[in-house]
C-alpha positions as CSV (number, residue, x, y, z in Angstrom):
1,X,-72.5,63.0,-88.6
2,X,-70.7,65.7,-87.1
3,X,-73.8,66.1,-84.7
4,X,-74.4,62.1,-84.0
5,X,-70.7,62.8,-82.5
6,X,-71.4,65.7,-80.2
7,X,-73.9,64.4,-79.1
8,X,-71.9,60.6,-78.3
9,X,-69.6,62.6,-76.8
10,X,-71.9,64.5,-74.8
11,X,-73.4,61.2,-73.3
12,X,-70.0,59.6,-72.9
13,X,-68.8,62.8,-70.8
14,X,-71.8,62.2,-68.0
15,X,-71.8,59.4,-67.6
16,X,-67.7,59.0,-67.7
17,X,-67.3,61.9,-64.9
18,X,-70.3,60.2,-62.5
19,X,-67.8,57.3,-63.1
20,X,-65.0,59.3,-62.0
21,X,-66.6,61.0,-59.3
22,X,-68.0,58.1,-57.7
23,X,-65.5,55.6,-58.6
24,X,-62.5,57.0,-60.0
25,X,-61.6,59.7,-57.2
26,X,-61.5,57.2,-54.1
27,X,-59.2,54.8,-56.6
28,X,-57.2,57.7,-57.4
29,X,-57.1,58.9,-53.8
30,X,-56.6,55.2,-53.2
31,X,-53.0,54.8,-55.3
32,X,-51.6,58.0,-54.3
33,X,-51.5,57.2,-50.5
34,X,-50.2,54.0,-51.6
35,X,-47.2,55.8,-53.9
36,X,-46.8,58.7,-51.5
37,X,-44.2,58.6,-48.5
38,X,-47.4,59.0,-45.4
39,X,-47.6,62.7,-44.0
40,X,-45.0,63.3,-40.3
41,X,-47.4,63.9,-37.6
42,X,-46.1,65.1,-34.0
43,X,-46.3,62.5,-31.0
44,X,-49.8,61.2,-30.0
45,X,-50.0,63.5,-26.5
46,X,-50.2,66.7,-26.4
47,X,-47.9,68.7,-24.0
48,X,-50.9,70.4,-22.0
49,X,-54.8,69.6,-22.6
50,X,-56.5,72.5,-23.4
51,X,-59.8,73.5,-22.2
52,X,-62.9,72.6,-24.7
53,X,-66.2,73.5,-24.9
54,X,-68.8,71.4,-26.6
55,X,-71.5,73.3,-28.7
56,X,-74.8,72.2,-29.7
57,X,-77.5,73.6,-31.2
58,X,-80.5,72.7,-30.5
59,X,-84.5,73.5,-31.4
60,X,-87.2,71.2,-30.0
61,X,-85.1,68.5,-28.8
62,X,-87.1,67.6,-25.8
63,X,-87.0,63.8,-26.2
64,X,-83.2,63.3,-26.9
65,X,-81.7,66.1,-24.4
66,X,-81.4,64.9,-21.4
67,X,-79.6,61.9,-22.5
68,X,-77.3,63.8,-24.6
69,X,-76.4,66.3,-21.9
70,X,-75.9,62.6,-19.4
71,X,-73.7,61.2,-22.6
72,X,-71.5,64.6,-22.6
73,X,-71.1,64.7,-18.8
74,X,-69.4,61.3,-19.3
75,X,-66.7,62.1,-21.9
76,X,-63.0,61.1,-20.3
77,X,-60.5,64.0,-20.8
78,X,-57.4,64.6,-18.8
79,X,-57.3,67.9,-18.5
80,X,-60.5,70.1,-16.9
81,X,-63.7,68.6,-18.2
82,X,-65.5,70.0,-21.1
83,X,-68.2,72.9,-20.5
84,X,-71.3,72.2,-22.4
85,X,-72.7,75.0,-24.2
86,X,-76.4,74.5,-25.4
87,X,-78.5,77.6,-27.5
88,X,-82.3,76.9,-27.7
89,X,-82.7,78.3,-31.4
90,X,-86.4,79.5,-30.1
91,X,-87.4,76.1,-28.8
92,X,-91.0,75.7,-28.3
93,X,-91.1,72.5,-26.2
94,X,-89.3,71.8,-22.6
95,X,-85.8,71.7,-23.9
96,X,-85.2,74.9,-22.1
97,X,-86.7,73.7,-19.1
98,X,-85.1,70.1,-19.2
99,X,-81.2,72.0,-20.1
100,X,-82.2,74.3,-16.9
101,X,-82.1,71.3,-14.1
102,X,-78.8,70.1,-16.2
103,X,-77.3,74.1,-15.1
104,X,-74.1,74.1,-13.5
105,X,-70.5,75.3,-14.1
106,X,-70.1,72.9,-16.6
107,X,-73.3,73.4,-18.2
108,X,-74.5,76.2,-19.7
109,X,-77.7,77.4,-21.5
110,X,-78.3,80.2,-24.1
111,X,-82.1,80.1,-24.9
112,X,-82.4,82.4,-28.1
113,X,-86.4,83.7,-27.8
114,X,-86.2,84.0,-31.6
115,X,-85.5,81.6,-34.3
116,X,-82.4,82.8,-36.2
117,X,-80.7,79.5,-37.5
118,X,-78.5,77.1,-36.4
119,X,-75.4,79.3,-38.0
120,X,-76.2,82.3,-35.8
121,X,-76.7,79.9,-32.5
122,X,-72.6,78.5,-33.4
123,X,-71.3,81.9,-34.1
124,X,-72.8,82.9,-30.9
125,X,-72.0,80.6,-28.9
126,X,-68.7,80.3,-30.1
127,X,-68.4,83.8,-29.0
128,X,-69.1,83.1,-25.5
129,X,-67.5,79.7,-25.3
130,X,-64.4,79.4,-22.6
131,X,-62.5,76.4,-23.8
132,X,-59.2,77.2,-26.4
133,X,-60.8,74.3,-28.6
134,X,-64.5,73.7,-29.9
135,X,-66.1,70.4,-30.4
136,X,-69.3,70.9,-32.5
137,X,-71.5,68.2,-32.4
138,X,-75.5,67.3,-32.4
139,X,-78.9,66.7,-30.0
140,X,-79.4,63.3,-31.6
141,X,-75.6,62.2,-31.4
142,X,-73.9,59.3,-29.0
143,X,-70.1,60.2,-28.4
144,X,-68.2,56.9,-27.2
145,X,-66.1,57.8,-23.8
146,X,-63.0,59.2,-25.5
147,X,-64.8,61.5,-28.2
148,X,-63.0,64.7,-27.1
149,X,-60.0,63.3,-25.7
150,X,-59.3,61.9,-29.4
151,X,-60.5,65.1,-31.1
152,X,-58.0,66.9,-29.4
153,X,-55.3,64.7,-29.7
154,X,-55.8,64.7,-33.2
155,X,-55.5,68.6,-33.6
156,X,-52.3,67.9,-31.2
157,X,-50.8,65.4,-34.1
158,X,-51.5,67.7,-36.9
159,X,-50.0,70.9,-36.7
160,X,-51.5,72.2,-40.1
161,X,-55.0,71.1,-39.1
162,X,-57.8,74.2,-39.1
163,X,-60.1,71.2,-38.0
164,X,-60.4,67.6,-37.3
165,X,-63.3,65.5,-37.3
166,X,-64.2,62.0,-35.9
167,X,-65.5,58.9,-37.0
168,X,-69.2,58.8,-37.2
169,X,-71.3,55.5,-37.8
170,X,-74.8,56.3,-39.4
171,X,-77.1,53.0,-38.3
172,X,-80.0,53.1,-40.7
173,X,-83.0,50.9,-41.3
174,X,-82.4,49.4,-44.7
175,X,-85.7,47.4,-44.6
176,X,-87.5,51.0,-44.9
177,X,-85.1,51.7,-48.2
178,X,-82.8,54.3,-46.5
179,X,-79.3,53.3,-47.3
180,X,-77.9,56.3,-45.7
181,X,-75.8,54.2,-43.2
182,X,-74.5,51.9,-46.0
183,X,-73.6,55.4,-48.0
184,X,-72.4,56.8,-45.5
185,X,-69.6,54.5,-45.0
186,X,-68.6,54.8,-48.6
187,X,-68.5,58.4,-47.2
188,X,-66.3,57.7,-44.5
189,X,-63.9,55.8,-46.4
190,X,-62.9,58.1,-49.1
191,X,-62.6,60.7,-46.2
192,X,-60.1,58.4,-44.7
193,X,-58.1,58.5,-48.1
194,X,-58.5,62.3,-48.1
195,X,-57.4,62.5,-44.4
196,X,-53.8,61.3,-45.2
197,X,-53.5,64.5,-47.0
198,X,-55.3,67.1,-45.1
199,X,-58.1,67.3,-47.9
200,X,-61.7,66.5,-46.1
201,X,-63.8,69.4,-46.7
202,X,-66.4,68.9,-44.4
203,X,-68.0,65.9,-42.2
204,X,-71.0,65.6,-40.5
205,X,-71.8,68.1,-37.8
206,X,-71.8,65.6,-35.0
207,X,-68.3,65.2,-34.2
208,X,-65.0,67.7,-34.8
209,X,-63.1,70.0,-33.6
210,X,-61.3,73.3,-34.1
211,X,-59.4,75.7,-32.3
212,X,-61.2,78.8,-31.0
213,X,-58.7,81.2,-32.3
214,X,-58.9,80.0,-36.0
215,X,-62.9,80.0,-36.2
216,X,-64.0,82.5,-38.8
217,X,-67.6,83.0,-38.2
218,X,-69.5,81.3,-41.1
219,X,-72.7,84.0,-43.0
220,X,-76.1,84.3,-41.0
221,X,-78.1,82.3,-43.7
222,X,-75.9,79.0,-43.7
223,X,-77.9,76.1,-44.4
224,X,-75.7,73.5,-43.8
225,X,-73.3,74.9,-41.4
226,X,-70.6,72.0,-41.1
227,X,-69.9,72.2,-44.7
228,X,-69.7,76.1,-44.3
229,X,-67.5,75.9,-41.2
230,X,-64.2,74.3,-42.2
231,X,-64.2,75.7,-46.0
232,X,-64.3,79.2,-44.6
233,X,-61.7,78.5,-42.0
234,X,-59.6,76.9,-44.9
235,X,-60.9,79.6,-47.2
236,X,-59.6,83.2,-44.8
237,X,-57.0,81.5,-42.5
238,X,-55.5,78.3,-44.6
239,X,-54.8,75.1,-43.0
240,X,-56.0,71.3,-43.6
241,X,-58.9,69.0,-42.1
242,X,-57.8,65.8,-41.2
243,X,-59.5,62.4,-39.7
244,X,-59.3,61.4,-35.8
245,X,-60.7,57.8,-36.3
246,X,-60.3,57.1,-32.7
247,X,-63.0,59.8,-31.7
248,X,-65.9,58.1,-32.3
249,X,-69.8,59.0,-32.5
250,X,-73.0,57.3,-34.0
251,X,-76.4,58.0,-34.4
252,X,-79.7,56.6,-36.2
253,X,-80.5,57.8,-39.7
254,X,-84.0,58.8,-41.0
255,X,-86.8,55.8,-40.4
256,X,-87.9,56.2,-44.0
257,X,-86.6,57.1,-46.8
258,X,-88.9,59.9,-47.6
259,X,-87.7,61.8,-44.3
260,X,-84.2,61.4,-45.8
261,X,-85.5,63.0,-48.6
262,X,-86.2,65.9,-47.0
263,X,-83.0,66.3,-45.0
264,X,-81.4,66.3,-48.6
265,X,-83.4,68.6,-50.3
266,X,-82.3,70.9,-47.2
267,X,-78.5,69.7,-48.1
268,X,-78.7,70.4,-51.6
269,X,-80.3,73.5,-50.8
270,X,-77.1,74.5,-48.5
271,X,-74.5,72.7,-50.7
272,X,-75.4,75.6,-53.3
273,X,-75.3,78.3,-50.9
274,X,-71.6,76.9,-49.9
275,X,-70.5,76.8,-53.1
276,X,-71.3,80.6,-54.0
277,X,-69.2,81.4,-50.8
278,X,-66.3,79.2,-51.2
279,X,-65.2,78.8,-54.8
280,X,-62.4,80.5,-55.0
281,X,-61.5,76.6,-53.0
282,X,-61.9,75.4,-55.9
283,X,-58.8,77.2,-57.7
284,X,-55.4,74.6,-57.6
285,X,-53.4,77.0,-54.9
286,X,-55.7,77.1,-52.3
287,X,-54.5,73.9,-51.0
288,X,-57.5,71.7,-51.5
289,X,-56.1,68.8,-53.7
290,X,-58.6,67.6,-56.3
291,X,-61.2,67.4,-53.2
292,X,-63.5,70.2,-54.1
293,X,-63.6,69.2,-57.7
294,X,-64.1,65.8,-57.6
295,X,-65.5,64.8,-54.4
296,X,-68.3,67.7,-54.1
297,X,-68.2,69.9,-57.2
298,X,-68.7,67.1,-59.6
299,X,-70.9,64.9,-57.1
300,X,-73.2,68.0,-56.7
301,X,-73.5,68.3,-60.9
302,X,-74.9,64.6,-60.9
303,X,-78.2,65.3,-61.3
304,X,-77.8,67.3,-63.9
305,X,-75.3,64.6,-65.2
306,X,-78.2,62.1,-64.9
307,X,-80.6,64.2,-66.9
308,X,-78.2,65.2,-69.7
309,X,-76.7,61.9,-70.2
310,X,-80.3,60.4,-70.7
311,X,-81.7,63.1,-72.9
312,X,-79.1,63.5,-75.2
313,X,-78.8,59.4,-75.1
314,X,-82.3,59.6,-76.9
315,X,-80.9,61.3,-80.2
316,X,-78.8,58.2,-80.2
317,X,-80.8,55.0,-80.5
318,X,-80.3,54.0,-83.9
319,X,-76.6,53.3,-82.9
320,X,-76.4,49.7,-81.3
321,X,-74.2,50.6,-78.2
322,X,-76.1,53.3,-77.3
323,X,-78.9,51.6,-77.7
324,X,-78.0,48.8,-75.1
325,X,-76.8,52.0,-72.4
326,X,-80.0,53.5,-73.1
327,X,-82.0,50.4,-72.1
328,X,-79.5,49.8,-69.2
329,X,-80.8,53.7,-67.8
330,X,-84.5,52.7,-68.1
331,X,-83.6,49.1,-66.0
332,X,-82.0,50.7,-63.8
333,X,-84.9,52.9,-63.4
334,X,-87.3,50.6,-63.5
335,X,-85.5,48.4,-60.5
336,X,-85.1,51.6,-58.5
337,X,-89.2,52.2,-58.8
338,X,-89.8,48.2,-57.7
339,X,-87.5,48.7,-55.2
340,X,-90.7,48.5,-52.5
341,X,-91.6,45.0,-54.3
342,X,-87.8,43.5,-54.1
343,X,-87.1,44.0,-50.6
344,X,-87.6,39.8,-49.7
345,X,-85.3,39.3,-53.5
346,X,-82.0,39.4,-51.7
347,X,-79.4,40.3,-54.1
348,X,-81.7,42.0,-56.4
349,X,-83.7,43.8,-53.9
350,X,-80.3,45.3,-52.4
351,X,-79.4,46.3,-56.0
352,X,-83.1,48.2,-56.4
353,X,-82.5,49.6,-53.1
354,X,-79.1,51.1,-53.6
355,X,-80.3,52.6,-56.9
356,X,-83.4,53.9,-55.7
357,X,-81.4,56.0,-52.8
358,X,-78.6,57.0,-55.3
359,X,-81.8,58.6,-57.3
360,X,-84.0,59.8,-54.6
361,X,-80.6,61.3,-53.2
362,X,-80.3,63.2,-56.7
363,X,-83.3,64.2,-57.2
364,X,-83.6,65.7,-53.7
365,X,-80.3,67.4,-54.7
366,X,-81.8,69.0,-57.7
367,X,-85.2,70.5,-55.8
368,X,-82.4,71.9,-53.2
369,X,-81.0,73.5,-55.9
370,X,-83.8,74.8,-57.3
371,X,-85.2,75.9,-53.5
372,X,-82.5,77.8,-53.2
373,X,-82.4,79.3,-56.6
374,X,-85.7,80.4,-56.3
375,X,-85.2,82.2,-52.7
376,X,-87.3,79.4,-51.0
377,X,-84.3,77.7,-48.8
378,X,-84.0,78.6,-45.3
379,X,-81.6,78.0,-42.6
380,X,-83.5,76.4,-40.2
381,X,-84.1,72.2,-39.8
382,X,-87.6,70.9,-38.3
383,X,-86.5,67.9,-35.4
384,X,-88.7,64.6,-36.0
385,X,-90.3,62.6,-33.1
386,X,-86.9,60.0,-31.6
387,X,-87.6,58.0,-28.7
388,X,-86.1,59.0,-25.5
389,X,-83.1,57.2,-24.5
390,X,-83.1,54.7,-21.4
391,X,-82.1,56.2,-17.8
392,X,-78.7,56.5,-17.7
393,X,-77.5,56.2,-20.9
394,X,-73.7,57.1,-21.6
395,X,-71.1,56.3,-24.0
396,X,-68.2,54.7,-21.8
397,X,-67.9,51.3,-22.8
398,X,-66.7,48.6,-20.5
399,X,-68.4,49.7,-17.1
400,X,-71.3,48.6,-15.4
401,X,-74.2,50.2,-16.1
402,X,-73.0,52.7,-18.3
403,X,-75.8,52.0,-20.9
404,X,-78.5,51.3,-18.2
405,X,-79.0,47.6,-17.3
406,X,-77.6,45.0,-19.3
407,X,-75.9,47.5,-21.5
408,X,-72.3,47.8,-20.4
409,X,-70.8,46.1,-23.4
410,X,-70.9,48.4,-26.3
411,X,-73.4,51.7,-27.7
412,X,-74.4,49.2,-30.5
413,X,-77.2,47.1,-28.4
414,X,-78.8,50.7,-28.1
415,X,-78.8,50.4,-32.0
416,X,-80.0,47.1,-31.4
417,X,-83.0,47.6,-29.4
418,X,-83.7,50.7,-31.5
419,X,-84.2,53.5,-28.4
420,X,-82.4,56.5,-30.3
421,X,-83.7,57.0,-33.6
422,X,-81.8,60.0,-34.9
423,X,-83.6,61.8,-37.6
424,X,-80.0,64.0,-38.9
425,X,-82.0,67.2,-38.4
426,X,-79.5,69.4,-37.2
427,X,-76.5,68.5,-39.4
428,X,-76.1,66.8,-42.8
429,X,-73.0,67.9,-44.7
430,X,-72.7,65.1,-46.9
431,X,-73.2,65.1,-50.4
């Protein structure tokens, strides 16, 4: 008897902290920004713009570089425009040959003969940059016309902030079973929450910001860097993360699920590799809130959660409510695997799909996990084939001809037409 208990308790505990991590936290996060009096902030413009330089890392990125260096070029900032600062991590296409004709005093390029990793390309470059603040962002990103000019505003507004990021929308086919756009803006929102108190750990690498001076240079074998870079800054030199949601990106997801996969066996791989780095984050006076706990440490124990929760559930089946949950985990299952065969079911094939990511996503986790337990993870990313943007392309909506012909209105009728499929191979910090 004394067992049966354990053993109920043991299943009650998964599955009640997935609850809580998935659920709970954002609610939580949720009634104490209602309760709380909202965080002073100092006025929107900043007394003098400083000088930035954008960073980007980039390995065989021949069919999206062009464009991105165009989209850059484009940003609106008061003060003197942004140098671009591109390292080749040992390309072995023509994006050192394309970056070349783009060479100016704005433009700079650092080809790297030998593949080191994206971490080693950002501590370099950071290094050499010139601007006071960094904007870190991607090959396969769009930055709307006031990107920087929002970042930077929003580093102006929050004194205490080490970092801030923007607002990224992931646009991903959902007809191929990758939900990564619909989860990412689950993401976003419980960021948002966090953001009123300083407490996002990380975002994706395509759009924040930092101040040169507080960068601490992140170890030589980071996997996923834009986790790595604002824990460590937080970690040696204090200070909070906060949201601009006014400097705004987007990009295209994985085509397929089973590229997304991939990019989160890599995550997992890194999220692992973060954690051994950083955990002293996770102790109450280090200024992170509940954020590390429940929004990453807990989210990166679900698999294990998942497994333990069903296993011990199967020493349980002779009591009736167990029973039912039990049954409950194999239809759940069992949707998630007919997912392919529900996609014209409406309601039901949205539910299959949802909880066929949410377990492919896991279970990607876990072979991260084990990658990197095993000595098998490495810090490098592999780019996937994207279709090369339209002549012209930029991100400044409202004038003519700013996203080629017939295209002035807004970024999303690229989405529309489909000509920048982003594949998320250089960044990826989410969970």
């Amino acid at each position: 008897m004394e067992n049966e208990r354990l053993v109920a308790f043991v299943v009650v505990a998964s599955f009640g902290v997935l609850l809580y991590t998935y659920a709970g936290y954002p609610a939580l996060l949720w009634l104490l920004g209602r309760i709380l009096p909202p965080r002073a902030t100092e006025p929107d413009e900043p007394g003098r713009w400083p000088n930035v330089s954008i960073i980007l890392s980039a390995y065989n990125e021949e069919a999206v570089i062009e464009a991105r260096i165009r989209n850059l070029l484009q940003q609106d900032y008061p003060g003197q425009q942004p140098e671009i600062l591109i390292g080749s991590d040992g390309s072995s296409d023509r994006t050192c040959q394309i970056v070349e004709r783009w060479r100016s005093e704005r433009v700079r390029l650092v080809a790297f003969t030998e593949r080191r990793g994206k971490a080693s390309v950002i501590n370099d470059l950071i290094a050499m940059a010139r601007g006071e603040v960094i904007v870190l962002t991607d090959a396969n990103t769009v930055f709307r016309s006031q990107a920087v000019r929002e970042l930077v505003r929003g580093l102006s507004r929050h004194p205490s902030a080490c970092a801030v990021v923007g607002r990224l929308e992931i646009h991903s086919p959902a007809a191929t079973g990758n939900l990564d756009g619909a989860y990412w803006r689950y993401e976003t929102w419980i960021e948002m929450l966090e953001s009123r108190f300083g407490w996002i750990l990380n975002h994706n690498g395509a759009i924040y910001a930092f101040r040169r001076e507080g960068y601490q240079p992140i170890p030589e074998g980071t996997i996923v860097d834009d986790l790595m870079i604002p824990m460590m800054m937080r970690l040696h030199r204090g200070g909070r993360v906060f949201m601009a949601p006014t400097a705004q990106a987007w990009e295209r997801a994985s085509a397929g699920i089973g590229n997304e996969f991939h990019r989160r066996v890599r995550i997992g791989a890194g999220n692992l590799h973060a954690l051994l780095w950083t955990w002293p984050l996770l102790l109450p006076w280090n200024g992170t809130g509940p954020a590390y706990f429940s929004h990453k440490f807990l989210r990166w124990c679900a698999p294990v959660l998942l497994l333990v929760g069903f296993g011990a559930n199967l020493a349980l089946l002779g009591v009736p409510f167990f029973r039912l949950l039990f049954f409950g985990q194999l239809a759940c299952y069992g949707l998630a695997l007919l997912a392919p065969l529900l996609r014209r079911v409406s309601m039901v094939g949205l539910v299959a799909a949802a909880l066929r990511f949410f377990f492919v996503m896991n279970a990607a986790l876990l072979l991260g996990f084990i990658q990197f337990a095993l000595g098998a993870a490495r810090p490098f990313w592999a780019a996937t084939s994207r279709p090369v943007l339209p002549e012209g392309l930029s991100a400044a909506p409202g004038r003519a001809g700013a996203f080629g012909p017939g295209l002035a209105s807004s970024e999303l009728e690229l989405d529309r037409r489909g000509v920048f499929a982003a594949t998320g191979g250089g960044g990826g910090g989410e969970d």
